[in-house]
C-alpha positions as CSV (number, residue, x, y, z in Angstrom):
1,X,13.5,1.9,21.1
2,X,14.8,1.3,17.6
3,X,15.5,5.0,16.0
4,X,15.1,4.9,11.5
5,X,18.4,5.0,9.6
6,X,17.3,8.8,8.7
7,X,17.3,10.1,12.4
8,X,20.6,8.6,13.1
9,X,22.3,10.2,10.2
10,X,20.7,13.5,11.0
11,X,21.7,13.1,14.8
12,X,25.3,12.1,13.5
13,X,24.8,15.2,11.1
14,X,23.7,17.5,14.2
15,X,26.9,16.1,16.2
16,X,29.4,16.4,13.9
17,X,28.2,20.6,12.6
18,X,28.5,21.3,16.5
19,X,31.9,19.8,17.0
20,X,33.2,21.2,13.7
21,X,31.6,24.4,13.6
22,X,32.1,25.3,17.5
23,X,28.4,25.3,17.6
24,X,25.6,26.9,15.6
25,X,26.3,30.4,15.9
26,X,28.8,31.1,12.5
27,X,29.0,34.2,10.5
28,X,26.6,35.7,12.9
29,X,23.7,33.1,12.5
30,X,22.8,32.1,15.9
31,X,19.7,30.2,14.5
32,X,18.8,27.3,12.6
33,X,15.7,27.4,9.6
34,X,14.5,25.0,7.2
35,X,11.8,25.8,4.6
36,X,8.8,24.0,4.5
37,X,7.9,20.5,2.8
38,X,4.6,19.7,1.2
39,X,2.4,18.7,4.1
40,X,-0.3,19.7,6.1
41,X,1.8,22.2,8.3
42,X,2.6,24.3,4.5
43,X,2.4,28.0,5.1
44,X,2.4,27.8,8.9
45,X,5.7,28.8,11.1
46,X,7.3,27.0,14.5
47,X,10.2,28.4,16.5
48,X,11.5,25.7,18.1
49,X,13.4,27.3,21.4
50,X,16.4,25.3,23.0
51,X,17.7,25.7,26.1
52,X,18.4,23.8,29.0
53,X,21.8,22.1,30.0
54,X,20.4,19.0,31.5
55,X,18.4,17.2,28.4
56,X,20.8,18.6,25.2
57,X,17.4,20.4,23.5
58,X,20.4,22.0,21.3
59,X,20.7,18.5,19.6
60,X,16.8,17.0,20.1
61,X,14.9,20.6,18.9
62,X,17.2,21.1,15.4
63,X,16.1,17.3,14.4
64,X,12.7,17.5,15.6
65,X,12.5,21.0,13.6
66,X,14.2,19.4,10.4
67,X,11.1,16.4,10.7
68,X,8.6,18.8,11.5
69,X,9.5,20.4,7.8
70,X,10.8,17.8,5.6
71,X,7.9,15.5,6.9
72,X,4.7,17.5,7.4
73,X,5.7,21.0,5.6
74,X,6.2,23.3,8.8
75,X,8.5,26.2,8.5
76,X,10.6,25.7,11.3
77,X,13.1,28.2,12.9
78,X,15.5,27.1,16.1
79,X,16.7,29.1,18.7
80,X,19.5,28.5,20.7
81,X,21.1,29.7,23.9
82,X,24.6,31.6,22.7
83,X,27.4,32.6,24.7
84,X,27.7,36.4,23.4
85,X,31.7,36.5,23.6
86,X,32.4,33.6,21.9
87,X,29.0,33.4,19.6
88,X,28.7,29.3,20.5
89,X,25.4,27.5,21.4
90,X,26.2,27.0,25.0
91,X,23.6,25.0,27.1
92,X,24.2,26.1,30.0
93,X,24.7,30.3,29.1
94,X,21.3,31.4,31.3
95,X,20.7,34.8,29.6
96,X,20.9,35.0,26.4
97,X,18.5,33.4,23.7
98,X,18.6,35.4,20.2
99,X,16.4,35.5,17.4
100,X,13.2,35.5,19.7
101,X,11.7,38.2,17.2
102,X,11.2,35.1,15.3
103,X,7.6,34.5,17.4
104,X,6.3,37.7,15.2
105,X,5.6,35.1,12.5
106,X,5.2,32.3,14.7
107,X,2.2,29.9,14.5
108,X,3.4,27.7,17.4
109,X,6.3,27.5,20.1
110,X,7.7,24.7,21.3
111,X,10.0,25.2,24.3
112,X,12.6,22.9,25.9
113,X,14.1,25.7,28.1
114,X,15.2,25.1,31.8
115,X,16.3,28.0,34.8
116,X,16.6,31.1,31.7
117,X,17.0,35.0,33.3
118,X,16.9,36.6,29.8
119,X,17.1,40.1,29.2
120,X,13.5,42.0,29.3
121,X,14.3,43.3,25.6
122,X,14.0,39.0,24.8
123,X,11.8,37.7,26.5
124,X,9.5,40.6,25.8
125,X,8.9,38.5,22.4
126,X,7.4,35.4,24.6
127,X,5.1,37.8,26.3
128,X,4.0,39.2,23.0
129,X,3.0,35.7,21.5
130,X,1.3,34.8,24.7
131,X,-0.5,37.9,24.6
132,X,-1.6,37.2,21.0
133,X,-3.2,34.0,22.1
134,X,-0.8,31.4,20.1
135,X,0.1,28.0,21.4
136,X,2.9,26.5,23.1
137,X,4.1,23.4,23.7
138,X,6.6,23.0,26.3
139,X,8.7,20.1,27.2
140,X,10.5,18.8,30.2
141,X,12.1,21.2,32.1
142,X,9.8,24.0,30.9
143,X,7.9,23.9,33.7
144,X,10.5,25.7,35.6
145,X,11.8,27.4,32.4
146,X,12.7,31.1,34.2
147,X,14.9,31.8,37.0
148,X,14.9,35.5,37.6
149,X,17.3,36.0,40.8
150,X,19.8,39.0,39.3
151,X,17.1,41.3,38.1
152,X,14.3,41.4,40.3
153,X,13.1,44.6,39.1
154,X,12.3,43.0,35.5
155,X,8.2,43.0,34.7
156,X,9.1,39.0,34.5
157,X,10.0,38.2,37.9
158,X,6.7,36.9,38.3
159,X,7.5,34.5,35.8
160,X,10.2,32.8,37.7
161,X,9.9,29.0,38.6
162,X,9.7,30.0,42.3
163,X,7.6,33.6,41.5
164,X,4.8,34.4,44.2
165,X,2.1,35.4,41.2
């Protein structure tokens, strides 16, 4: 598959702000957001939410967010698994995915999430937006995107990729 001259820049782009930057997370920012385009999606919000360590969604989700704006005018806000002692995006850092509060003003999520055992306080925000009856599109390894083993007393147990519910 043959990729446009654009999409390779912005991969190369992508690549080169996670090497020099030691990842997204500078200055306290551990998300990514771009401002809507003209285009159908004007005036409607996605929170893109990265996190797996097998299919780098912390390079594919900020460049699928970035043409989701520029192309067809979506808001577009991505969220990224950080390391909380170093503040990197760190693929494979289970529990720990800030900015979830983002899904307040979300229209749509898309997940690319794999094996996750956030803290209750987080992923209450994903049961909130289910609960309000908004989309989500999930990719991959989102079928099995929780893993609850340390805390089996959370309310989202059930939601682990083995749960019994």
């Amino acid at each position: 598959m043959k990729f446009p001259f654009s999409i390779k820049i912005a991969a190369l782009l992508v690549l080169l702000l996670g090497v020099h930057c030691g990842g997204f997370a500078q200055n306290g920012v551990t998300f990514l957001q771009y401002e809507g385009k003209e285009g159908p999606g004007k005036g409607k919000h996605i929170v893109l939410v990265a996190g797996d360590d097998e299919y780098r969604s912390e390079e594919s989700m900020p460049m699928l967010a970035k043409l989701l704006s520029e192309r067809h005018g979506f808001k577009t806000t991505v969220l990224f698994p950080i390391e909380p002692s170093t503040g990197n995006v760190v693929p494979n850092y289970q529990n720990n995915i800030p900015g979830l509060e983002h899904l307040k003003t979300a229209d749509l999520m898309i997940m690319l999430i794999r094996f996750r055992e956030l803290p209750d306080e987080q992923t209450k925000h994903i049961e909130d937006f289910l609960k309000a009856g908004k989309p989500i599109i999930g990719l991959r390894t989102s079928t099995h995107a929780f893993a609850y083993q340390k805390n089996k007393t959370s309310p989202y147990f059930k939601w682990s990729w083995n749960g019994k519910e």
